[in-house]
C-alpha positions as CSV (number, residue, x, y, z in Angstrom):
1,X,0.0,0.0,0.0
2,X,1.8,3.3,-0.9
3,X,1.0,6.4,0.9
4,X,-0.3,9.4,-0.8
5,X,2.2,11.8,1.1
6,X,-0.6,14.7,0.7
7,X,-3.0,12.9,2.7
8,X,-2.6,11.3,6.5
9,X,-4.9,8.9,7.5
10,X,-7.2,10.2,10.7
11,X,-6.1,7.1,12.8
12,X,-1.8,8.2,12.0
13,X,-2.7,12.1,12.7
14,X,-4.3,11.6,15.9
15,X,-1.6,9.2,17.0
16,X,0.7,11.7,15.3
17,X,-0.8,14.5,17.8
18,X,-0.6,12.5,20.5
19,X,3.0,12.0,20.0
20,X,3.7,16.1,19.8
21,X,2.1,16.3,23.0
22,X,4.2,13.8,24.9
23,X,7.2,15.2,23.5
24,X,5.7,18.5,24.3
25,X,5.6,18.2,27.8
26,X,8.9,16.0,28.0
27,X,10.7,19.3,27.0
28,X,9.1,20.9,29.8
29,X,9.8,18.5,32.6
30,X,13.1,18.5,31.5
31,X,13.2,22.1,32.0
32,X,12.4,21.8,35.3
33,X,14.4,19.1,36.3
34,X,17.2,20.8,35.2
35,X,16.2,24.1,37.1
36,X,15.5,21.9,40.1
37,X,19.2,20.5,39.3
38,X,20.9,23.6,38.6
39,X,20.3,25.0,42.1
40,X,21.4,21.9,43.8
41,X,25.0,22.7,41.5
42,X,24.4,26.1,43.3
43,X,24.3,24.6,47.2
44,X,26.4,22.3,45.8
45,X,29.3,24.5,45.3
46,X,28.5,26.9,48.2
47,X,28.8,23.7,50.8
48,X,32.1,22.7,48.9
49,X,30.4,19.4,47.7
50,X,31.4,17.3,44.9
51,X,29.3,17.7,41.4
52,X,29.4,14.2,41.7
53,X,27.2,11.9,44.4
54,X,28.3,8.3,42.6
55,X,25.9,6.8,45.8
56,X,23.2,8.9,45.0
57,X,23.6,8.4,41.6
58,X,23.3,4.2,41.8
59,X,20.4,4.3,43.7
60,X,18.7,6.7,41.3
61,X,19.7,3.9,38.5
62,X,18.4,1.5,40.8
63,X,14.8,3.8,41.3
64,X,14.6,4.4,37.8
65,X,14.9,1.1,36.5
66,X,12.7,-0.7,38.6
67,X,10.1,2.4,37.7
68,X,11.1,1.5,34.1
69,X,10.7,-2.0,34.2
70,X,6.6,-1.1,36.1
71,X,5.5,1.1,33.5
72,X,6.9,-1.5,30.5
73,X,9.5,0.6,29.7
74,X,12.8,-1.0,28.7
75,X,15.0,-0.3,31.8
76,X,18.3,-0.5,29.8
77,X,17.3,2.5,27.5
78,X,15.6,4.3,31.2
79,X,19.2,4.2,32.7
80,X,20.6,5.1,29.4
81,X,18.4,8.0,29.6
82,X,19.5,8.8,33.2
83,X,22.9,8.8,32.4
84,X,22.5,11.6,29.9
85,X,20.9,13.1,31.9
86,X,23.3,13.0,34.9
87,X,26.0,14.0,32.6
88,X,24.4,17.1,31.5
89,X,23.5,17.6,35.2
90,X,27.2,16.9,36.6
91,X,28.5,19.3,34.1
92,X,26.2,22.1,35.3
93,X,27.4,21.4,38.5
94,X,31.4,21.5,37.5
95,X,30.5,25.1,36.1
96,X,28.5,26.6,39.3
97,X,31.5,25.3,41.2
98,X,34.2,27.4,38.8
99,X,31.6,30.0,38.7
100,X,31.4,30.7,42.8
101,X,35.0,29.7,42.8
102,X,35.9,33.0,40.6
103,X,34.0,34.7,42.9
């Protein structure tokens, strides 16, 4: 069956939709988490704490995968997830440190 690319099917648009909105409000969480995060790079680096928690970090894997493997989601790609996240995080953390340290 080829697909007239001028015309979606009701059923593919709706699911389509659907799809925008979850990726929709993804961006936004993730805009928060990383304004939630962000400060904690702030306190971080004013109580001369690591950017790094490994502990913290292991049972958040741990958290995330069980949470993962409750709603069906593959909890290989959840932690694979985390861990991008967690690098993006520990990087903002490395430059409020440098940043309060030049102050």
């Amino acid at each position: 069956m080829s697909e007239n690319p001028g015309v979606v099917p009701p059923e593919l648009a709706q699911a389509r939709g659907t799809i925008d909105n979850i990726d929709a409000a993804l961006v936004h969480l993730l805009a928060e988490r990383f304004k939630c995060t962000q400060r904690v790079g702030v306190l971080k680096a004013d109580l001369g704490l690591p950017a790094s928690d490994p502990a913290r970090e292991a049972r958040q894997v741990d958290r995330l995968r069980r949470l993962a493997e409750e709603a069906g989601l593959d909890p290989v790609f959840a932690e694979k997830f985390l861990a991008f996240i967690v690098e993006e995080v520990i990087r903002h953390h490395v430059e409020a440190a440098e940043t309060r340290a030049r102050s």
